[in-house]
N, C-alpha and C positions, 0 to 999 in steps of 0.2 A: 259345587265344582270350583278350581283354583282358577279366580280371577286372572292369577296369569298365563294360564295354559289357554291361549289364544292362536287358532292358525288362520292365516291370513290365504282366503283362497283367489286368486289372481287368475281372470280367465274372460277372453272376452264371449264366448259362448255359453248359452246358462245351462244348456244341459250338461255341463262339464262341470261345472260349478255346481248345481245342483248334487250330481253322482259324488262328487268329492265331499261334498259336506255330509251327505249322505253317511260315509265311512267312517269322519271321525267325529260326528256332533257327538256320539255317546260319551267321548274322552273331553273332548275341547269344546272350548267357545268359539263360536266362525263364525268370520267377518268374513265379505266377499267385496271387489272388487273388477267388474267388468271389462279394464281400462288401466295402462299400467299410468295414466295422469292419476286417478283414484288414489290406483294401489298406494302410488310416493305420497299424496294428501292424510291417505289412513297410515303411513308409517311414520309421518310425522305427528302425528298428534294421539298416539298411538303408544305408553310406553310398554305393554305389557303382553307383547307379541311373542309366541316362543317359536312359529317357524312359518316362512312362507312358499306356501303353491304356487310358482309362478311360468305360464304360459309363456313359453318361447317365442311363440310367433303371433303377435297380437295388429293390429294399425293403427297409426299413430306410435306413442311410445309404447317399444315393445318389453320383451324381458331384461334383455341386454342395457335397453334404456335404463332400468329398473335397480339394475344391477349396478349399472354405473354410479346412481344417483345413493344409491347404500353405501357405495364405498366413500363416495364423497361425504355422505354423514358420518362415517364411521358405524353404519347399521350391522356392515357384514360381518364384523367381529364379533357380534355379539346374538345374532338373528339367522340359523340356519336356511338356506333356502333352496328348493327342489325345482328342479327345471319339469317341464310338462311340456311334453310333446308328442307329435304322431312323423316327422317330420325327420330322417335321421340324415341331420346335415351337420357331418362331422365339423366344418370350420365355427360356426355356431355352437357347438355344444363343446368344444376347444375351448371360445373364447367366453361364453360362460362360467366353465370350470378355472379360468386365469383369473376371472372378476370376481369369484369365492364360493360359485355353488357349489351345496354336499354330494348333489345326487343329480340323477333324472329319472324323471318317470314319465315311461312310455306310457301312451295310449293303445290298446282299450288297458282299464286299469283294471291288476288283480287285487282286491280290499286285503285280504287276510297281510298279503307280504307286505303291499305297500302300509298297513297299520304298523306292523312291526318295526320295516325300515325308518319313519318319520318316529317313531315313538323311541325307540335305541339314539337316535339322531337329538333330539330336543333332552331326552335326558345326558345326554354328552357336552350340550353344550351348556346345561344348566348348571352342572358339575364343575365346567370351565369356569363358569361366569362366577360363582358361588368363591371357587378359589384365586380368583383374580381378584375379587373384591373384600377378601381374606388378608393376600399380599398387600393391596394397597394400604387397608385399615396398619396392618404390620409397618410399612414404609414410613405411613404419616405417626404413627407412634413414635418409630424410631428416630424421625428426626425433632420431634418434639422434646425428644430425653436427650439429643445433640446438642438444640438451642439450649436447655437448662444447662448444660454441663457448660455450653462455649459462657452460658453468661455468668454462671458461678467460675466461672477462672477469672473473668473480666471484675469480679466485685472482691476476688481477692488483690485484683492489682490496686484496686481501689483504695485498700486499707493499708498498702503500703505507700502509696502515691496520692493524695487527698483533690487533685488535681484528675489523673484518668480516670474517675469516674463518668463525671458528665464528656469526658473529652473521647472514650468510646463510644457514647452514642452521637455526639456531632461527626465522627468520622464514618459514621454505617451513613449518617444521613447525606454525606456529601461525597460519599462513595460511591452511593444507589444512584446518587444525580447524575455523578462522572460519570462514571458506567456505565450507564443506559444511552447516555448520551453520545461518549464516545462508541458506544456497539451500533446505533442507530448511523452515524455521521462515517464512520470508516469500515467499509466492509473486508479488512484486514483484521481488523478487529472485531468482528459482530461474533456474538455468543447470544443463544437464546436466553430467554429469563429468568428459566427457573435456573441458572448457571449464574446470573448474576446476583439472582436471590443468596446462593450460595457465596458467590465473595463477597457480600457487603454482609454475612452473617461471621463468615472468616477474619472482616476485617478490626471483627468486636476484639480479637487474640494478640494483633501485630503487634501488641507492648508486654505479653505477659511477661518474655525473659524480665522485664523490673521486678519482679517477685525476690529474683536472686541480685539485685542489685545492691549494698548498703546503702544504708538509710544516709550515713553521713558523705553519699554521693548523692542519691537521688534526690534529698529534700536539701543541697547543699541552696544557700541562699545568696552565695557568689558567683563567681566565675570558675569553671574548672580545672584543672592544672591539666596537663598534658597527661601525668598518668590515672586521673580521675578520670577522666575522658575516655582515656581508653579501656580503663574498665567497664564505664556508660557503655559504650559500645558494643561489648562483650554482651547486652542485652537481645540481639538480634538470633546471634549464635545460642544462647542459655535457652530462649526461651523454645527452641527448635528440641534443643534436648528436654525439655518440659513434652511438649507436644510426641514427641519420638515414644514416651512412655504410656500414650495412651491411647494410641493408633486402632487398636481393637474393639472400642468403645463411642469413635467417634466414624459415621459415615464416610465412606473412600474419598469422594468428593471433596467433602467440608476439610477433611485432614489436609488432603493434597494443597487447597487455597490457605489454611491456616499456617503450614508448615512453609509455601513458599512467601507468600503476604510479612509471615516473623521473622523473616531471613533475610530479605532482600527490600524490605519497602525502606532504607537508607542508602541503595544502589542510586546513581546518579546517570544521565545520556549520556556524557561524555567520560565514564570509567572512572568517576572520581569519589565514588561513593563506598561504603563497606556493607558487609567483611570481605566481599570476593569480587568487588572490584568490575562490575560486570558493567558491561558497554551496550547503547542503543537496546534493538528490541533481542539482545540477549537477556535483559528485564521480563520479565511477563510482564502483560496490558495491567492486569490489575494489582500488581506490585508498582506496577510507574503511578498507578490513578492513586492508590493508597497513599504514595509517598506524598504526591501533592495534597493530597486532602491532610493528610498528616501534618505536614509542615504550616498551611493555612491553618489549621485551630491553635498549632504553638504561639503562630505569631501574633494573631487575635483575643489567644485567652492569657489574664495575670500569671505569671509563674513566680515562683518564691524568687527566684532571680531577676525575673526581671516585670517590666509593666506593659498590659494589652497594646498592639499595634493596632491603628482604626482598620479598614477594610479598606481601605484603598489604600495607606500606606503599605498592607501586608502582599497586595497583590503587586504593586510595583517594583516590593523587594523581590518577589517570587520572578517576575518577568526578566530583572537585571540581574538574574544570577547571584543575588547574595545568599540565596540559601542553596547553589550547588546549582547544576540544570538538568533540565526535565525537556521529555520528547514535547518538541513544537506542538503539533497534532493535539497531546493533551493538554498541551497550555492555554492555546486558542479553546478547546470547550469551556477549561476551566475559570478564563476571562467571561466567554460568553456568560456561562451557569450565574456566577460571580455579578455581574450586570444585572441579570433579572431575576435576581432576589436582593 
């Protein structure tokens, strides 16, 4: 018999328990359960359960109780369960069916139908379970072939720029820190984590327009003229149209942070920043956090132009505005982050 075809029968009287197991021991393996304090002990330690018999009206913790503490595990998505009662107290068998059970089954019980109902019912949901766990396998694929592709664009920027290589992974690293940090400290800004997982994976891209940039700008070993500059520039904007052409390929998510993070992480608080010039938390969060993590590795790492700033000088240029200004709120994290490391 398939070790996972287990019904959990839940009942504090044993001749109910007994008659039930009676019905389906030829099909399943049963477990029993007296007691709905049991029942939640055997559902916990218990993965291999495919549907529960559980008594409505027990003392002590009853069904309802039972029910409650499934949803709290997240059991009832995945664990059919049948009410069992003699008792037709419609406000209870209400608020049962709101807390996720499939059925009830009255007392005295008919074997034949009730075989069939529980057995239709556990193949429905194994079916469920089978193809959720199908999607997921599918989800975590897909974004495994997202992270290969964000990081093969990141290793062509590399071979145009000898410099962003190591300088995208310092910015994923001190983007996770911001991030998490500022989502934790301003509940304006909080986003769950697998969101932040996503902009610190987006913010591997925020340089790819340099792909299109020429060489005798980007690897220029001077100072840039006004019109070199604003071709530099032009990298914010190029690399949006990079990204535009591969939309189809790349997760909704990942796109959406990649597409705003390459566009906007040279925007500044006070509207002084490009291409479009945008003001305060007209910025998204993680476009202001990138810019600062951004600006921090310039300043700290050699550039052909110019030589590393230590860590303290690069945050006090940061603090007095020489690199443009950035929202308070992220500044203060990113002093703090800054200090304890």
């Amino acid at each position: 018999m398939d070790n996972e075809k287990t019904i959990l029968i839940v009942d504090d009287v044993e001749i109910n328990r007994a008659i039930l197991s009676e019905i389906f021991k030829s099909d399943y393996n049963i477990m029993e359960a007296e007691g709905g304090e049991q029942a939640i002990k055997l559902l916990e330690d218990n993965q291999h359960i495919a549907a529960v018999l559980l008594d409505l009206i027990m003392p002590g913790i009853n069904g309802l109780d039972v029910l409650k503490a499934m949803n709290h595990n997240g059991q009832i998505k995945k664990i059919p369960v049948f009410l069992i009662t003699a008792v037709n107290n419609q406000d209870m068998l209400l608020e049962g069916y709101n807390l996720g059970a499939v059925d009830v089954i009255t007392k005295p019980f008919m074997a034949h139908f009730l075989q069939c109902r529980v057995k239709n019912i556990i193949e429905l949901y194994g079916h469920r379970n089978e193809l959720e766990q199908m999607v997921a396998e599918q989800v975590k694929r897909l974004n495994e072939v997202n992270q290969s592709m964000v990081e093969t664009l990141a290793t062509l920027i590399e071979f145009r720029d000898c410099e962003s290589g190591e300088h995208v992974k310092r910015i994923c690293g001190l983007t996770k820190i911001l991030m998490t940090e500022v989502s934790d400290r301003y509940p304006e800004y909080h986003l769950p984590q697998s969101e932040i997982d996503k902009i610190v994976a987006s913010s591997i891209l925020h340089d790819v327009g340099k792909i299109s940039i020429p060489d005798r700008i980007l690897n220029k070993p001077g100072r840039l003229t006004k019109e070199e500059f604003d071709i530099m520039k032009e990298h914010t904007t190029r690399g949006c149209d990079i990204l535009q052409k591969i939309p189809n390929i790349m997760d909704e998510g990942l796109y959406n942070y990649s597409y705003d993070i390459c566009r906007h992480h040279h925007e500044r608080w006070d509207g002084g920043g490009y291409p479009d010039g945008l003001k305060g938390d007209d910025i998204t969060i993680w476009s202001q956090v990138v810019a600062v993590a951004d600006v921090y590795d310039a300043l700290t790492s050699e550039r052909v132009y110019k030589k590393a700033f230590s860590k303290e000088t690069a945050v006090e240029m940061i603090k007095n505005g020489e690199c443009g200004s950035f929202n308070p709120k992220v500044l203060k994290v990113f002093e703090d982050c800054i200090a304890k490391n």
